[in-house]
Each structure stands twice: as structure tokens, then as C-alpha cells.
C-alpha positions as CSV (number, residue, x, y, z in Angstrom):
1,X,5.7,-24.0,-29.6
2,X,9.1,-21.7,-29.7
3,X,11.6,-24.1,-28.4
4,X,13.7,-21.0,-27.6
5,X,11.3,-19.3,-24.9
6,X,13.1,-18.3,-21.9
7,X,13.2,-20.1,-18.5
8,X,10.8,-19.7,-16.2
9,X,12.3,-18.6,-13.1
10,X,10.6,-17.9,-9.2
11,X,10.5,-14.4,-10.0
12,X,8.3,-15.1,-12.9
13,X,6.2,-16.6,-10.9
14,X,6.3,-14.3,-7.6
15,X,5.1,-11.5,-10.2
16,X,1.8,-13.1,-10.7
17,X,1.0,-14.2,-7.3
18,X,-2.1,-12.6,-6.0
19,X,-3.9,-13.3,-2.8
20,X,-8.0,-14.5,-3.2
21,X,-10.0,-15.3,-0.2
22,X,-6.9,-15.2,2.3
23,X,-5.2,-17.3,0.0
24,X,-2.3,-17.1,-2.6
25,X,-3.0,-18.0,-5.8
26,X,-2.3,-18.2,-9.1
27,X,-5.0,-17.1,-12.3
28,X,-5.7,-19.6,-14.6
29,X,-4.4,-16.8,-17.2
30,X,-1.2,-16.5,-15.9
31,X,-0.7,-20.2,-15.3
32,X,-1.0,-20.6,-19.1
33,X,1.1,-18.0,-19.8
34,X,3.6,-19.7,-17.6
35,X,3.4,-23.0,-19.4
36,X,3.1,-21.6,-22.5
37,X,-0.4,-22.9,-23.1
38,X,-3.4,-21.1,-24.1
39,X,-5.9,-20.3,-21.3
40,X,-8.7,-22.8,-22.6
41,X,-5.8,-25.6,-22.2
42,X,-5.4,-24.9,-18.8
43,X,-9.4,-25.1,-18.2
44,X,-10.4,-28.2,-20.5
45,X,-7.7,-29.9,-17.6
46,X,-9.5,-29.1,-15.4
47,X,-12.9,-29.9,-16.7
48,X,-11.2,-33.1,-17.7
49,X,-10.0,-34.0,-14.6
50,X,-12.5,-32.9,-11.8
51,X,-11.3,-35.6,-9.1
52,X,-8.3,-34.0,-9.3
53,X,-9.3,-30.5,-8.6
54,X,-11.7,-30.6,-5.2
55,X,-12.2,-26.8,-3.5
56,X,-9.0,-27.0,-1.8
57,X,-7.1,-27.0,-4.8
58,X,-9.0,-24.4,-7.0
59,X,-11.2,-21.6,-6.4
60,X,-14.0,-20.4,-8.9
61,X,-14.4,-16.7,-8.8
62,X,-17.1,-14.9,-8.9
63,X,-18.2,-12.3,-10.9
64,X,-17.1,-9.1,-8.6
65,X,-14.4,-10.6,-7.8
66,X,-13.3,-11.1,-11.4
67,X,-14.4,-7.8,-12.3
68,X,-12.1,-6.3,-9.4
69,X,-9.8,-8.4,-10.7
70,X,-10.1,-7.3,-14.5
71,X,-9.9,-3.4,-13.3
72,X,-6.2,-4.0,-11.6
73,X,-5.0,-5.4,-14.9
74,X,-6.4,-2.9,-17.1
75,X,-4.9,-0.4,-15.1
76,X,-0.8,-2.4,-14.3
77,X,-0.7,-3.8,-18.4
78,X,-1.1,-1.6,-21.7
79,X,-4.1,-2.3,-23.1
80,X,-4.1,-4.8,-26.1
81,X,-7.3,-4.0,-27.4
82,X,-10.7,-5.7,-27.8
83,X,-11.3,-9.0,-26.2
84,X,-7.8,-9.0,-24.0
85,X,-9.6,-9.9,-21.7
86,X,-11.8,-13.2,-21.1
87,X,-15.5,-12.6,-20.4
88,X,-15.6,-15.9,-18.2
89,X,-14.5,-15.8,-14.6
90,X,-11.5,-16.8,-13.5
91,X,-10.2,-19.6,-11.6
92,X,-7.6,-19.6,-8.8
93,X,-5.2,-22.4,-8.4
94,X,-4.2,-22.6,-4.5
95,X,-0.6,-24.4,-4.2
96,X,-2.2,-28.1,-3.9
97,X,-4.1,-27.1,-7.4
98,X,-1.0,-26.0,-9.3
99,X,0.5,-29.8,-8.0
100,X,-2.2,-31.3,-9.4
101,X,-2.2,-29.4,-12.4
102,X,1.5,-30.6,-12.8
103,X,0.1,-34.3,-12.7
104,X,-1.7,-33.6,-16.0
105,X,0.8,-31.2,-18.2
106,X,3.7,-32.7,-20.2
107,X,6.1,-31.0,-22.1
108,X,9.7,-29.7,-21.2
109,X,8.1,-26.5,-20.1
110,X,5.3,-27.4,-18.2
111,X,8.5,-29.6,-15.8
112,X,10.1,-26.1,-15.8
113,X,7.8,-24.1,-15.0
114,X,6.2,-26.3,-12.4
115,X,10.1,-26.4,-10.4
116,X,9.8,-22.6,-10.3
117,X,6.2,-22.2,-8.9
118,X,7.5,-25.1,-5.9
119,X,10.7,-23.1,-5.2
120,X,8.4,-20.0,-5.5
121,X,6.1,-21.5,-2.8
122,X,8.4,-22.7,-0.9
123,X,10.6,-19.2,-0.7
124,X,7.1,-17.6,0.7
125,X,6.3,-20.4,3.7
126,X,10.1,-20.3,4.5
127,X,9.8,-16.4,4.7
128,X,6.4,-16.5,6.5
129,X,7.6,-19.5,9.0
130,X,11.0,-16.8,9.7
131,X,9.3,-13.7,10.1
132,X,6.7,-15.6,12.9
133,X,10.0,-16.8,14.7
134,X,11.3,-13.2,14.9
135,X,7.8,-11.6,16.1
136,X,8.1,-14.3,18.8
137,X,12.2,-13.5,19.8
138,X,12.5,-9.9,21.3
139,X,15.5,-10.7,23.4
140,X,17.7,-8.6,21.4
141,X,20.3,-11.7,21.0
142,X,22.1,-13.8,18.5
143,X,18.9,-15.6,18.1
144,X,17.1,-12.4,17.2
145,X,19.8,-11.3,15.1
146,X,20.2,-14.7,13.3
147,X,16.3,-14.2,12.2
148,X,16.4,-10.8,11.5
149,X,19.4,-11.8,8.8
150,X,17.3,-14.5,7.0
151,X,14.5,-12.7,7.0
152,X,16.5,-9.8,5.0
153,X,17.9,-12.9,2.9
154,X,14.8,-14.4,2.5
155,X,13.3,-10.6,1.6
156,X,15.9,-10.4,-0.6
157,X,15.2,-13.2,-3.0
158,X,11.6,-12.8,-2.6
159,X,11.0,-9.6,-3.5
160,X,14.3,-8.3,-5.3
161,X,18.3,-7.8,-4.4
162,X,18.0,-4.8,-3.3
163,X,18.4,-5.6,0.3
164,X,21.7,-6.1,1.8
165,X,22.7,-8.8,3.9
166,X,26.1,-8.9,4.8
167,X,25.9,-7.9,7.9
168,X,22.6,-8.7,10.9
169,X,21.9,-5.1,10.2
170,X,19.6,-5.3,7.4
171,X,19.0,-2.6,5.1
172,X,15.2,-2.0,6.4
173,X,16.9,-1.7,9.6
174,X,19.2,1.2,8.6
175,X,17.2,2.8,7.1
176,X,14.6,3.1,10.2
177,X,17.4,3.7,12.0
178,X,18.3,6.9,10.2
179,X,14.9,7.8,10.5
């Protein structure tokens, strides 16, 4: 393997996140291409190691909802001819799977790449957990404004620097206020 791959970073990560029954997830495809593995790596893990993978920690998809799942790629990546894609299902690793996947892959990147799928995790409870607090604050306070800036924070590293937060007035907030 090319010692001289990039690092893995949260956005990375963030760009593969998808959401299956309720929950987000991560493809067994794009957790290979994260550690650098091929796909059938990632799946002879987990066929290897089934105490370690129970329904909480991975779901099997079925064959709709790989097919839906198939039709979104085909139409967000250039097509890279016959056999791109795999004719199995796929298989959806919750957070608790991707931790237990990191029990069983060694290697410099796999350490790498597990550190940004945590942080990546963690940045998406931590925006979730702030942007309950504000629905619950309506008092129009420091308290309210103190959320409403790390929520534009959190949005910030989430989903891109494009929002500003120098000041409680986010840049969402402007811009409905110009509205």
C-alpha cells in the first residue's frame, strides 16, 4: 500500500455519511476506501468476527434498499464502467460497528482513519445535543445567543467554513434577516 496516501480527515468522512433506517451510517464500500482496504477485506472481518458485529453494530441491506442506494451513486460519481459496482448488498456500519471494526484493523491508516470517523461522530452528537438546547431556549438571552453561536461553529466545521461566527449573529441568521 502507497505509504504517501493522504490523511484522512473528518471531512472525509462527513462526505460519506448516509442515514439507513433512521440511522447514520457508514457503507462497507466507503469504509474500505477509507482504510485503504479493498471491500472484501472489510467483509471477510466481519464474517470472521461475528460476536463482534450483533444488529446494533451493523445493518444488512436489502436488496431495494441497495438498489436505491446504487441509483444515488450512479447519478453523484462518473461512471467507471462495468462492474463499479458490487452485485452484493451492502452493509451498514452504525457508530458502535465502525469501533468494533477498529478492534480488528491494524495498519497506520486504519489508527488514522478510525480518529477521524470518532471526531466525525462526535462533531454530529455535539451538533445534534446543541441544536436540541436552542429549540428548548426561546428567551432571547445570552443563553440563547451562546447556543445560537455554537451551533453556527458547530455548522461550520460540520458542513464547511463558510459560516461566520465572529459574532452571535450567525450567517443563517443574516441572511433570514435580509430576507
Amino acid at each position: 500500500m502507497n505509504q504517501h496516501i493522504l490523511p484522512i480527515t473528518t471531512k472525509d468522512v462527513e462526505s460519506r455519511i448516509v442515514i439507513v433506517r433512521g440511522q447514520h451510517v457508514l457503507l462497507d464500500r466507503d469504509v474500505a476506501e477509507l482504510y485503504g482496504v479493498e471491500t472484501k477485506r472489510i467483509n471477510e472481518a466481519v464474517k470472521n468476527n461475528p460476536e463482534k458485529f450483533p444488529p446494533r453494530c451493523i445493518i444488512y441491506l436489502d436488496e431495494e434498499e441497495s438498489a436505491v442506494l446504487r441509483s444515488k451513486f450512479s447519478t453523484i460519481e462518473p461512471s467507471q464502467g462495468k462492474g463499479h459496482y458490487s452485485k452484493y448488498n451492502f452493509k451498514a456500519f452504525t457508530e458502535r460497528g465502525l469501533y468494533m471494526l477498529a478492534t480488528i484493523l491494524k495498519s497506520p491508516r486504519a489508527t488514522q482513519t478510525t480518529l477521524a470517523i470518532i471526531d466525525t461522530f462526535v462533531e454530529v452528537r455535539e451538533m445534534a445535543r446543541t441544536m436540541e438546547a436552542l429549540q428548548n431556549v426561546t428567551d432571547g438571552g445570552t443563553e440563547q445567543q451562546s447556543l445560537l453561536q455554537k451551533t453556527g461553529q458547530l455548522l461550520a466545521t460540520v458542513v464547511g467554513n463558510n459560516l461566520s461566527t465572529a459574532s452571535t449573529e450567525t450567517e443563517i441568521e443574516r441572511f433570514r434577516l435580509a430576507r
